[in-house]
MARRONU-442247 format. One line per field, with one value per residue: x, y, z of N, C-alpha, C, O in turn; residue number from 1; residue in three letters. Coordinates in pm, whole numbers. Layout:
<sites>
n.u: X ...
n.v: Y ...
n.w: Z ...
ca.u: X ...
ca.v: Y ...
ca.w: Z ...
c.u: X ...
c.v: Y ...
c.w: Z ...
o.u: X ...
o.v: Y ...
o.w: Z ...
i: NUM ...
aa: Ala ...
</sites>
This chain:
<sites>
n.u: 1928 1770 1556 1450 1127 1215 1053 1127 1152 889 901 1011 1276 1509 1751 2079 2293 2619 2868 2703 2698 2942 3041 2899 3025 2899 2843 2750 2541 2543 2340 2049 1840 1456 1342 993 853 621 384 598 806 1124 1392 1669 1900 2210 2294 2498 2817 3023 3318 3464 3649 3511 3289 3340 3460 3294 3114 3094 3260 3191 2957 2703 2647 2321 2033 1897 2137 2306 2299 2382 2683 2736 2645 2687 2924 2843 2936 3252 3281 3601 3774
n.v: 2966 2861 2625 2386 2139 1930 1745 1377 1193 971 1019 1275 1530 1710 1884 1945 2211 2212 2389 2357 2087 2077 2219 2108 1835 1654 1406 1207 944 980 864 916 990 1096 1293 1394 1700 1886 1984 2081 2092 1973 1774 1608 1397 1278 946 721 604 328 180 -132 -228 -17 -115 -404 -317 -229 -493 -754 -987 -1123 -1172 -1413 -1624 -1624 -1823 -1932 -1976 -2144 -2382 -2425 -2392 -2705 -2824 -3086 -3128 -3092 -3041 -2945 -2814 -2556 -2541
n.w: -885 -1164 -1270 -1520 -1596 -1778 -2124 -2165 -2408 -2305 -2068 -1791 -1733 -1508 -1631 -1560 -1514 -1617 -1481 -1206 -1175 -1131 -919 -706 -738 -867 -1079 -1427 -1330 -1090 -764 -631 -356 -260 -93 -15 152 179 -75 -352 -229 -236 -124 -238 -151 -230 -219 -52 -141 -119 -25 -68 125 348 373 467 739 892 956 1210 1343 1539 1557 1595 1327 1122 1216 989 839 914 773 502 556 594 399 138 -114 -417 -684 -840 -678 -522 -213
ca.u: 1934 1639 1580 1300 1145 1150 1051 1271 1052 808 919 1053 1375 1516 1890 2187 2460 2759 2877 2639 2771 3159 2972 2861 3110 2819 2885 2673 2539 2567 2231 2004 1707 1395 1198 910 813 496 391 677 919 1186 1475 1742 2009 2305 2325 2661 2926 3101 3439 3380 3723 3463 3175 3414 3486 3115 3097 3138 3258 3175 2804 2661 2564 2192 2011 1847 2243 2402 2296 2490 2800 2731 2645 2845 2957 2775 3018 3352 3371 3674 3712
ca.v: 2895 2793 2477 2342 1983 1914 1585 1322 1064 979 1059 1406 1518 1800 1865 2025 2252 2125 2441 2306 1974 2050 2284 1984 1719 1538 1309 1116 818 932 855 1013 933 1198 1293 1526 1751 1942 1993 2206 2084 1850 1705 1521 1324 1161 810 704 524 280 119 -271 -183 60 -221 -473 -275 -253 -611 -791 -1155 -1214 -1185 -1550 -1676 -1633 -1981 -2016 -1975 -2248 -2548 -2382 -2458 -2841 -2889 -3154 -3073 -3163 -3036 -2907 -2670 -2568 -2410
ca.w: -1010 -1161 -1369 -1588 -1561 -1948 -2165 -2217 -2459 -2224 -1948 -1779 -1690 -1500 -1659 -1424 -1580 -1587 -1331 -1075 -1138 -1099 -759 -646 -686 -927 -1163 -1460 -1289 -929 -744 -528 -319 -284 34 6 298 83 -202 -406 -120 -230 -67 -309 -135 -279 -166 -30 -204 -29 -70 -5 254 484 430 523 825 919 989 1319 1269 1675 1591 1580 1197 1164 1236 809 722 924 709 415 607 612 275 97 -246 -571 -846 -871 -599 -398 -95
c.u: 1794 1605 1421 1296 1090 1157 1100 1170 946 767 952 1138 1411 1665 1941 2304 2546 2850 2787 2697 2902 3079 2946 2944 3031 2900 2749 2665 2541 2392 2179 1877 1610 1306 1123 853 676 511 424 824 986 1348 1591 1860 2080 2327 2458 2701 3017 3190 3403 3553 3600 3310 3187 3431 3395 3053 3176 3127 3249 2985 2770 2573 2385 2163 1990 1968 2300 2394 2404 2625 2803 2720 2716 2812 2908 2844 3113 3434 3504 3688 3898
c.v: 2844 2709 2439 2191 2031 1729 1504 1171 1122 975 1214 1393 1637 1802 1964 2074 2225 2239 2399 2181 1969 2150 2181 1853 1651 1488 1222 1011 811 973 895 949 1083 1203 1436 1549 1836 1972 2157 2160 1941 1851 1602 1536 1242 1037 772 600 463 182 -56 -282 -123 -34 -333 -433 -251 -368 -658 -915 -1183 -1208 -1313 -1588 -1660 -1791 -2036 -2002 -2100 -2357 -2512 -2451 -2639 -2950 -2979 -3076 -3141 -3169 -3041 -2807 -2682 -2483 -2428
c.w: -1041 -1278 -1377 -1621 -1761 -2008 -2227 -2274 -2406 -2086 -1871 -1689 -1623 -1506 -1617 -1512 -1508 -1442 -1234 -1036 -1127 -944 -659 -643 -749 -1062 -1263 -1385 -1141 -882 -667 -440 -293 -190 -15 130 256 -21 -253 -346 -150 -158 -136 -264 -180 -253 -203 -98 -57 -40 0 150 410 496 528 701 953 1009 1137 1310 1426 1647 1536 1437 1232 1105 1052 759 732 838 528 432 592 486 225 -88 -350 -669 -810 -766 -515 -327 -61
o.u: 1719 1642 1324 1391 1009 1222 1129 1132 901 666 877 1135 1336 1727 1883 2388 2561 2886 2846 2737 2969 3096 2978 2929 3056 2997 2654 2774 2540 2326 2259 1828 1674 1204 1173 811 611 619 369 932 943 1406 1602 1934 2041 2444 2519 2626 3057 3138 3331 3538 3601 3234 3112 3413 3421 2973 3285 3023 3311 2907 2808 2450 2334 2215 2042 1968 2340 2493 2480 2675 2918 2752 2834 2724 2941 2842 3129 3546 3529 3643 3953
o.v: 2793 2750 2449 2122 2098 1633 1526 1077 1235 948 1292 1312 1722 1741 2072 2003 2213 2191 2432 2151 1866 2076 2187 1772 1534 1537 1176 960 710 1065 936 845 1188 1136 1545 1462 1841 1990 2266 2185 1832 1960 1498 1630 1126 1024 778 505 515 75 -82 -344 -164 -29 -365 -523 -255 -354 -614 -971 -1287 -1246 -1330 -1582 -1680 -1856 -2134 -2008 -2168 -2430 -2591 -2536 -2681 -3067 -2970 -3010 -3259 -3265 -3135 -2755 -2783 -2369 -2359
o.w: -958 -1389 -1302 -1656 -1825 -1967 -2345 -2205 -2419 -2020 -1931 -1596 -1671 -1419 -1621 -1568 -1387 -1335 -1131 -923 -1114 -847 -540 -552 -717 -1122 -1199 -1356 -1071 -930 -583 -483 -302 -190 -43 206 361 -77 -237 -400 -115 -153 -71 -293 -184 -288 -310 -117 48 -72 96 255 525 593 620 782 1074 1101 1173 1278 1453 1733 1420 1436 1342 1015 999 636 637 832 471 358 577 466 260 -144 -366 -747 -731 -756 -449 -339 25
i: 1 2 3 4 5 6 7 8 9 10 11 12 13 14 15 16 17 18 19 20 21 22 23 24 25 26 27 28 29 30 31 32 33 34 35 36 37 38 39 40 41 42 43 44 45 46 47 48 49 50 51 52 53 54 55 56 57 58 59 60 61 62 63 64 65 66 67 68 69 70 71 72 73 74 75 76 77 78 79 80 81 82 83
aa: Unk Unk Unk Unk Unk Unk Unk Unk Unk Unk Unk Unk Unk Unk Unk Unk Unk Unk Unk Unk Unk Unk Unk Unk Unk Unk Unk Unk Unk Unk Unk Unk Unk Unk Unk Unk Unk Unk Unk Unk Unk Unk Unk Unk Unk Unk Unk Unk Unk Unk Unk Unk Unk Unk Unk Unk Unk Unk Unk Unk Unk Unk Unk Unk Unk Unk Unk Unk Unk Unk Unk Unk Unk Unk Unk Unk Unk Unk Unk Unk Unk Unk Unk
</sites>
């Protein structure tokens, strides 16, 4: 397939037919990050999506608060808040 970087304003864009993007599982709006290995040589990875369930899941509530959080906890209350 071969695709042309063309100019979008003032900037430049390189636009994906829509068969590549149903090939791919892409979507407007889904994001990528870009390693180059030489020049000509690119690398465009999707950056993962992640359900706040498998972030959630991620987390280890035995690891000890870091020390600049604890005073958070102690605070007293100024406004309205409730907990």
């Amino acid at each position: 397939m071969e695709l042309e970087v063309q100019a979008w304003g003032e900037d430049a864009a390189i636009r994906l037919p829509v068969e590549f993007l149903n090939q791919m599982n892409l979507k407007v709006g889904d994001k990528f990050t870009v390693e180059t290995y030489a020049i000509g040589v690119l690398l465009l990875k999707r950056k993962s999506r992640y359900s706040l369930a498998e972030l959630v899941q991620q987390c280890d509530i035995a690891v000890p608060q870091p020390s600049d959080m604890v005073g958070w906890d102690n605070l007293k209350s100024i406004g309205r808040e409730k907990y």
